[in-house]
C-alpha positions as CSV (number, residue, x, y, z in Angstrom):
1,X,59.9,132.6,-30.9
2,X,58.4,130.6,-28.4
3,X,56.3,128.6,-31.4
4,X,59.5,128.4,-33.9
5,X,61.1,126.8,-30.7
6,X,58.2,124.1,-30.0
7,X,58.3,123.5,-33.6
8,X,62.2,122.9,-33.8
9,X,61.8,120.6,-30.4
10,X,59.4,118.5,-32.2
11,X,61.2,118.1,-35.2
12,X,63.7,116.6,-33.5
13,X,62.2,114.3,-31.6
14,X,60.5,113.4,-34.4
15,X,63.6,112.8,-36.5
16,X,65.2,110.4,-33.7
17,X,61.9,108.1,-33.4
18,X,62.4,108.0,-37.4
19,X,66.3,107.2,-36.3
20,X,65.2,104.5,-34.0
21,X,62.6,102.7,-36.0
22,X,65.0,102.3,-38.5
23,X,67.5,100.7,-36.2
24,X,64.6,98.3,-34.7
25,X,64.5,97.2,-38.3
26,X,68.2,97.1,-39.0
27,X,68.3,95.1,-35.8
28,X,66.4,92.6,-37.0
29,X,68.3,92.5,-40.3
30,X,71.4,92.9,-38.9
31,X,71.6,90.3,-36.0
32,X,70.1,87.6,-38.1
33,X,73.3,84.8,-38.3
34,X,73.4,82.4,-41.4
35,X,75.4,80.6,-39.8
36,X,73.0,80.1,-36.0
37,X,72.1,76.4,-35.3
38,X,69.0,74.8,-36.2
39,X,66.0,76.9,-35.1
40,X,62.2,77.8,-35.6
41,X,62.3,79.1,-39.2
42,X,63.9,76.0,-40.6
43,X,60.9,74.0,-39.6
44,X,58.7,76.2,-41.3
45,X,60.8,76.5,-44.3
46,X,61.1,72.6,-44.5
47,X,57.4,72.3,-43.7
48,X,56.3,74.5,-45.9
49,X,58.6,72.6,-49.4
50,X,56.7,69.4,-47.7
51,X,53.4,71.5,-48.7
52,X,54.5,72.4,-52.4
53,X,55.2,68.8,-52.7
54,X,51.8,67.6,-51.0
55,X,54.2,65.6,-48.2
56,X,53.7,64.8,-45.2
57,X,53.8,68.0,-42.8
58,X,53.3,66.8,-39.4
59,X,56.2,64.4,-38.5
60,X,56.1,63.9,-35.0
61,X,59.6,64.2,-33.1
62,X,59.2,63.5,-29.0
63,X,57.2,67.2,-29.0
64,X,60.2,69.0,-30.3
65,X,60.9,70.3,-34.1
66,X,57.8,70.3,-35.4
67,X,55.9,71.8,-37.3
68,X,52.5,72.4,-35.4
69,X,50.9,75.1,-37.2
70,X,47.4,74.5,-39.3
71,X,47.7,74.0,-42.7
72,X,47.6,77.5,-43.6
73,X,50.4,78.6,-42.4
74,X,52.5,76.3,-44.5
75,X,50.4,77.6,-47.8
76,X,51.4,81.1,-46.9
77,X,54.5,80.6,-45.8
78,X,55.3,78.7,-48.9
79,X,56.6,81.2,-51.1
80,X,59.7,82.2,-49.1
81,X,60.3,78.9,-49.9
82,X,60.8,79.8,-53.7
83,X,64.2,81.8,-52.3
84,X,67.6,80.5,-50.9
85,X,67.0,79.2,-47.3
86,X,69.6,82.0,-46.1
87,X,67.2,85.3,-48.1
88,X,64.3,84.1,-47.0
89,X,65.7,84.1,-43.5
90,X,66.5,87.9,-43.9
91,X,63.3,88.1,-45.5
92,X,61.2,86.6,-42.4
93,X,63.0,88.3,-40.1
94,X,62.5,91.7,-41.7
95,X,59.0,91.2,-42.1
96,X,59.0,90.2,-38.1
97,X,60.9,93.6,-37.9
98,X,57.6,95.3,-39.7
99,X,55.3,93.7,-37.6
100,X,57.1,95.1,-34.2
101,X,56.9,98.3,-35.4
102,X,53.6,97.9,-36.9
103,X,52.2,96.7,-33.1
104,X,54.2,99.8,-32.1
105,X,51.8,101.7,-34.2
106,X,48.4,100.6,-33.1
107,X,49.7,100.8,-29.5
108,X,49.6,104.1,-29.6
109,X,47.1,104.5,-32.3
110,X,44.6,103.1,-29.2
111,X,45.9,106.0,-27.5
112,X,45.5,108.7,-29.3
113,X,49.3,109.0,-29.3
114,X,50.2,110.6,-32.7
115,X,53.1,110.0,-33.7
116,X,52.9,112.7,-36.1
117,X,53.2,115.4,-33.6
118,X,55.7,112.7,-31.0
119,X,57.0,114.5,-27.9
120,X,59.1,113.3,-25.4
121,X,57.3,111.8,-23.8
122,X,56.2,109.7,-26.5
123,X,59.5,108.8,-27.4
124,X,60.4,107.6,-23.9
125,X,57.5,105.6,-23.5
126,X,58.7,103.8,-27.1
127,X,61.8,103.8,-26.0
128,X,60.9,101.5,-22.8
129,X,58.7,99.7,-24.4
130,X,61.0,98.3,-26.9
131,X,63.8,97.8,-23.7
132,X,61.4,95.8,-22.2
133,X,60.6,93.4,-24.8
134,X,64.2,93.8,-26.6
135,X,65.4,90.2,-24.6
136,X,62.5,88.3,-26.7
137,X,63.2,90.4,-29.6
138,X,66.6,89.2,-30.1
139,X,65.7,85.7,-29.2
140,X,62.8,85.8,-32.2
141,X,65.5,87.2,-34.1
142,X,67.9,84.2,-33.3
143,X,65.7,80.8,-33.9
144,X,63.1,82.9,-36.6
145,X,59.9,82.4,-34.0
146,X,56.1,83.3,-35.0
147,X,55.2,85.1,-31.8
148,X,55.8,88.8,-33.0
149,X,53.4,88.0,-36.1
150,X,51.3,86.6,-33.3
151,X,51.7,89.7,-31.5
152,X,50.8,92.1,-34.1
153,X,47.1,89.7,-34.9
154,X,46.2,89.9,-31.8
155,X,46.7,93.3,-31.6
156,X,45.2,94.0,-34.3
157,X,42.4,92.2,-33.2
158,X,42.6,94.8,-30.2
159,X,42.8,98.0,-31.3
160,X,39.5,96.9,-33.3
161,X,37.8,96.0,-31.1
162,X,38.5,99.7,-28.9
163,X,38.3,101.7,-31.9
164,X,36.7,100.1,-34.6
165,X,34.4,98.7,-32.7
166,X,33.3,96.4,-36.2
167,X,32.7,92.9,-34.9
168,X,33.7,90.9,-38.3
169,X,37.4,93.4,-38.0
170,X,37.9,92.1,-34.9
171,X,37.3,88.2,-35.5
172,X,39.5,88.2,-38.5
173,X,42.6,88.4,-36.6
174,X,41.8,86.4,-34.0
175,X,40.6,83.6,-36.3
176,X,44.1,84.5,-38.0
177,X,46.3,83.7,-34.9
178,X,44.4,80.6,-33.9
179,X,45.9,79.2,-37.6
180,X,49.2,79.6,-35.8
181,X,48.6,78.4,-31.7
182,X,46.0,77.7,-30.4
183,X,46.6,79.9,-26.9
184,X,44.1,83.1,-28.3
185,X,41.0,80.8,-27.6
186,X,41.1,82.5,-24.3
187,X,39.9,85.5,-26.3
188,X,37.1,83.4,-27.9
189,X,36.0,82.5,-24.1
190,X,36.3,86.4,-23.2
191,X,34.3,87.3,-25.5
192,X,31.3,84.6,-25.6
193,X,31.3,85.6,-21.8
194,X,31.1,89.5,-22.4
195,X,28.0,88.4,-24.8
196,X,29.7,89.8,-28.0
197,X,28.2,86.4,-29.7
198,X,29.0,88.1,-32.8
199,X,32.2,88.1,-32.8
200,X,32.6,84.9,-31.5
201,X,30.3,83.7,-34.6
202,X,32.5,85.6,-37.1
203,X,35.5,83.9,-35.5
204,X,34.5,80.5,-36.1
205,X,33.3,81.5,-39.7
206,X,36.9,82.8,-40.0
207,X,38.1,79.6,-39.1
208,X,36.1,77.8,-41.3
209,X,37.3,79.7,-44.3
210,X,40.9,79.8,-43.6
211,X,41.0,75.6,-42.7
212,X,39.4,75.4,-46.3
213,X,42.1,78.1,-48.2
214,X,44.8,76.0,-48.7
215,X,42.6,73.1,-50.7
216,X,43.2,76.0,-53.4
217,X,46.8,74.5,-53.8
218,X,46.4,71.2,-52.6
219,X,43.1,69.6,-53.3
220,X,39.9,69.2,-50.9
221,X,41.1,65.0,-49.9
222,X,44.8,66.2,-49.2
223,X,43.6,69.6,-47.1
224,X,41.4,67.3,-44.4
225,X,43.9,64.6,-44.5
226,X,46.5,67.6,-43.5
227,X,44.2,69.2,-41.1
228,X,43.5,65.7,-39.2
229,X,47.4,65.4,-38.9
230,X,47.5,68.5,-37.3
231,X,44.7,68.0,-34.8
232,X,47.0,64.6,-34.1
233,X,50.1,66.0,-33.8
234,X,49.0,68.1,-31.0
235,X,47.1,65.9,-29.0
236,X,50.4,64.0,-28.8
237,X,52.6,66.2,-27.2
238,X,54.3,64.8,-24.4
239,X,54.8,65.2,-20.8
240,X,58.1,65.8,-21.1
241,X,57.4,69.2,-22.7
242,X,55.4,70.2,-19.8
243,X,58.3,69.6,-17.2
244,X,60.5,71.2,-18.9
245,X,62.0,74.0,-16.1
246,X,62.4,76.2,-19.6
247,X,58.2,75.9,-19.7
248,X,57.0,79.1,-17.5
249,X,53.5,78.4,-18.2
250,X,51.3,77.7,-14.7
251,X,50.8,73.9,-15.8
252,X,54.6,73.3,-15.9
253,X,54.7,75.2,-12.5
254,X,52.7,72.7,-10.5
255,X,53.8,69.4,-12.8
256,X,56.8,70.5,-11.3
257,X,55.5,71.2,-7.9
258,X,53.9,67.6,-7.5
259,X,56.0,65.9,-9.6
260,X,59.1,66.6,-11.0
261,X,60.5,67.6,-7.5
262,X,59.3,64.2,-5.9
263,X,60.9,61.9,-8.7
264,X,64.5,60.6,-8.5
265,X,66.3,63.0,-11.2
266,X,68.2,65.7,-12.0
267,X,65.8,68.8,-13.0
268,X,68.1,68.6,-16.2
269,X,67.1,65.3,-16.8
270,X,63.2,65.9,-17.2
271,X,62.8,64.0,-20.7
272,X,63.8,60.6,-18.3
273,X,60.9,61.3,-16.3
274,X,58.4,58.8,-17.3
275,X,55.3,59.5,-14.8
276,X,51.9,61.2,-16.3
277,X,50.2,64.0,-15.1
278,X,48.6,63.8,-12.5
279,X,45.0,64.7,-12.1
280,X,45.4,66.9,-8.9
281,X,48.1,68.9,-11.3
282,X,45.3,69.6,-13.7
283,X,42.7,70.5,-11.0
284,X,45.3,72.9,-9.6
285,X,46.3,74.4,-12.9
286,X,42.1,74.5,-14.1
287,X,41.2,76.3,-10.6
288,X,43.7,79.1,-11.0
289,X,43.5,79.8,-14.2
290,X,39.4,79.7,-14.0
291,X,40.1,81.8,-10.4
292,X,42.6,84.5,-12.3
293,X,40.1,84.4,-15.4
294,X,36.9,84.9,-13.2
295,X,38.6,88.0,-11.6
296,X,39.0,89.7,-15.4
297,X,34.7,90.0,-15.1
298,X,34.2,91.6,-11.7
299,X,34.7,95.0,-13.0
300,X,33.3,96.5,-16.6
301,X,35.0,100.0,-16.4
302,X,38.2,98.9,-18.2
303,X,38.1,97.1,-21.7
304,X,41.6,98.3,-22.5
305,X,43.2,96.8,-19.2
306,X,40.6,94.0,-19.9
307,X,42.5,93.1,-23.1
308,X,45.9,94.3,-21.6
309,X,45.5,91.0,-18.9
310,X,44.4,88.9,-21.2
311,X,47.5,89.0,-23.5
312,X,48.9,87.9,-19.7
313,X,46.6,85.2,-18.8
314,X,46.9,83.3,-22.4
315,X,50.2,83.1,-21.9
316,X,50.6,81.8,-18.7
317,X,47.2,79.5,-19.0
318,X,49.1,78.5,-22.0
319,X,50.7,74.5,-21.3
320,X,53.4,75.6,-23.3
321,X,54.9,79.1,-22.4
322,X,58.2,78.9,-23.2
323,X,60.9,82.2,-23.0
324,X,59.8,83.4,-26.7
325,X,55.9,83.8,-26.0
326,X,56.8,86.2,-23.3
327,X,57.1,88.5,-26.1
328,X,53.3,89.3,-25.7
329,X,53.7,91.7,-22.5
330,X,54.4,94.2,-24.9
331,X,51.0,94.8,-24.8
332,X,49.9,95.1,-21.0
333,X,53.7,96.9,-20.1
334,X,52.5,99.4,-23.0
335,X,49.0,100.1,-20.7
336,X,51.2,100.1,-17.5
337,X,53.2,102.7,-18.8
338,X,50.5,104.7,-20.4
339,X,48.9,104.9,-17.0
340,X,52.4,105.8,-15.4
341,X,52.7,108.7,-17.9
342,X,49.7,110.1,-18.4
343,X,46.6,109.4,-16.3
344,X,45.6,112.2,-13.4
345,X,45.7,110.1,-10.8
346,X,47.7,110.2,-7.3
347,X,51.2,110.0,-7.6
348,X,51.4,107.7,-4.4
349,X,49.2,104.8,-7.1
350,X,51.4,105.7,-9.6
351,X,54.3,104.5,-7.7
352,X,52.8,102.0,-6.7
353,X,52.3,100.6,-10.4
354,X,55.9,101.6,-11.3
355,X,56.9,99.5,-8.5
356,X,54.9,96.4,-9.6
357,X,56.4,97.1,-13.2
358,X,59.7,96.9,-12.0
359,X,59.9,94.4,-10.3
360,X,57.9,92.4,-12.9
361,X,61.1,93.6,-15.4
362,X,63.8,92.6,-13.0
363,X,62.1,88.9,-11.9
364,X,61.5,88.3,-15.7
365,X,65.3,89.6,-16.6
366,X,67.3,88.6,-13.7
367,X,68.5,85.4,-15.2
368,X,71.1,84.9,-18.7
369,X,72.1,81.4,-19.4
370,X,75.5,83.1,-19.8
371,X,75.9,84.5,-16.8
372,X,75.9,80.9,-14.8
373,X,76.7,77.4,-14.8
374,X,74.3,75.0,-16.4
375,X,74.0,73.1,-12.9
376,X,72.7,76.3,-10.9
377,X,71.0,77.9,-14.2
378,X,68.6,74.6,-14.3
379,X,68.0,75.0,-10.5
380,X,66.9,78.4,-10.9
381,X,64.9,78.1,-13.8
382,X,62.9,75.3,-12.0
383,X,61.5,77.8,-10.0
384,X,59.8,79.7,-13.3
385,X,61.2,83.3,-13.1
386,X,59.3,84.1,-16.3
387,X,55.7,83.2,-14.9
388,X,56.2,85.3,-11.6
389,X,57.3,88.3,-13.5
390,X,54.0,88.1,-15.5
391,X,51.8,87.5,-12.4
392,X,53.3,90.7,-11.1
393,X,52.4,92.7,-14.1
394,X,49.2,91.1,-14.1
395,X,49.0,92.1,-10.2
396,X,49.9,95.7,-11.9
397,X,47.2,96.0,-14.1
398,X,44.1,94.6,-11.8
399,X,45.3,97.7,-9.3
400,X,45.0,100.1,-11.9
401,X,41.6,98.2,-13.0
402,X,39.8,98.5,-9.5
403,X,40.6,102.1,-8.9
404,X,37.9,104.1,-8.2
405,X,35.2,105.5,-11.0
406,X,36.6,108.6,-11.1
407,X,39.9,107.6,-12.0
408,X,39.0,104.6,-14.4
């Protein structure tokens, strides 16, 4: 009796994580608006018809509305092109929808979390997970952003390098996302530090090939003229889109710190602001990213909270961190969790991570552009909520990765 009854609790917990994956999809089906204003996936999808029609690509617009992906993208982004702007839309979006649920997967896939035999427990931690996270979902959903696909390479790219442990499987993905932004380099540099030269050599191979894929459509002149646009294009982004308050990324943080603050306008009116950066910005934002970095090597126990952080510390050394990329703490709140739920250690460190976690959730959440007036919304956000709430969970993490041996 006591079996049948186990077996009849875990069917149906299993049937409401099969209930809830199919909303996450329907949500991103579902929410996506025709009708929204001009947004991510419409620079893609006009990029992308530039491609077919071997036109320019790379238009620069003051830093905003570009398209500033490599070449690739565009090729294989192309064929949603071939459909109505408005099915493709629904198309992207549920393939974004895939990829969440996908990174889902080989989250706990790293943990030996089946989610064949799901309990509870399982299902609460997924359920958290997604609540965490669901802000940046719906924002993805809203403008059609790349960060989920991002997400899912780079985790990818993760689980293996824990479980595969197959150098080339590794550097494929990560070769893959640096076709998109260029922020994953700071796996490159994590790796070619750890000595895994390997996959740092695959990685560049990787990048190699996939620069050269799209002279397939377009012709080998007309690929390197494209690829030397790009290059352009993002050397020329402005300092504007550093002080932007809505940039949570440490370089925006001290731009605004010896800048922005000290100059005679509105925080609203940053794109007037016509001083460069200034070289003790850089040193500032150089020596704490170098400082967080060099922390990530003082202790060898933990290559899963390794990679957790560093999903944390590309995003923040990022100069661009805007709300949408904040997506990618799915991956370290996943290993905070874990830890809360399941590893044997003392309650009283447990807390003390679930406090950490919290509070990292309620800094990064405790602002809506709804909820306020633009005039004390744009004085808050000047202060970066986003970056502090991902320092905390970065905080988090290097507690649980300095425990002692016999809890690592």
């Amino acid at each position: 009796m006591q079996a049948r009854g186990r077996r009849f609790e875990a069917c149906r917990v299993h049937i409401l994580l099969y209930i809830f994956l199919l909303v996450i999809l329907c949500v991103f089906l579902f929410r996506t608006t025709p009708e929204r204003a001009y947004g991510d996936f419409d620079i893609y999808y006009a990029a992308s018809q530039n491609f077919l029609d071997l036109k320019p690509i790379y238009i620069f617009h003051g830093g905003s509305e570009e398209f500033k992906y490599s070449p690739l993208f565009a090729f294989l982004f192309s064929p949603l092109t071939w459909l109505l702007k408005t099915v493709a839309l629904y198309v992207w979006n549920g393939l974004c929808g895939i990829f969440f649920i996908l990174t889902l997967y080989l989250l706990f896939s790293i943990k030996n979390l089946s989610l064949k035999e799901v309990q509870w427990k399982e299902f609460l931690l997924m359920l958290l997970l997604t609540a965490f996270v669901a802000r940046y979902l719906i924002y993805h959903i809203k403008i059609g952003q790349v960060n989920i696909l991002i997400g899912f390479l780079l985790m990818l790219m993760t689980y293996c390098f824990l479980k595969k442990r197959h150098d080339f499987l590794v550097a494929m993905p990560l070769a893959a996302s640096l076709m998109i932004k260029l922020f994953p380099l700071l796996f490159v540099a994590y790796f070619f530090l750890r000595g895994r030269f390997k996959i740092v050599f695959y990685a560049l191979l990787c990048i190699g090939g996939f620069l050269l894929l799209p002279l397939l459509y377009t012709g080998i002149d007309q690929c390197f003229q494209y690829t030397r646009e790009w290059v352009q294009l993002l050397r020329q982004t402005p300092a504007t889109m550093i002080y932007s308050p809505k940039n949570n990324s440490l370089l925006s943080f001290y731009s605004w710190l010896f800048i922005v603050r000290h100059e005679p306008y509105a925080i609203f009116e940053y794109f007037d602001i016509k001083t460069t950066i200034s070289l003790t910005t850089y040193l500032s934002w150089i020596g704490t990213c170098l400082g967080l970095f060099s922390v990530w090597f003082l202790n060898k126990r933990r290559l899963d909270i390794d990679m957790a952080g560093l999903f944390i510390l590309a995003v923040i050394f990022n100069p661009l961190a805007y709300k949408e990329l904040f997506y990618l703490q799915i991956v370290p709140y996943f290993f905070a969790l874990y830890f809360i739920f399941y590893e044997k250690v003392s309650k009283v460190w447990k807390y003390l991570v679930s406090f950490g976690v919290g509070i990292s959730f309620l800094v990064s959440n405790s602002i809506k552009s709804a909820y306020l007036p633009d005039a004390i919304l744009w004085k808050f956000l000047e202060y970066r909520p986003l970056l502090w709430g991902a320092l905390l969970l970065f905080l988090s993490l290097l507690f649980i990765k300095f425990l002692d041996d016999k809890f690592a």
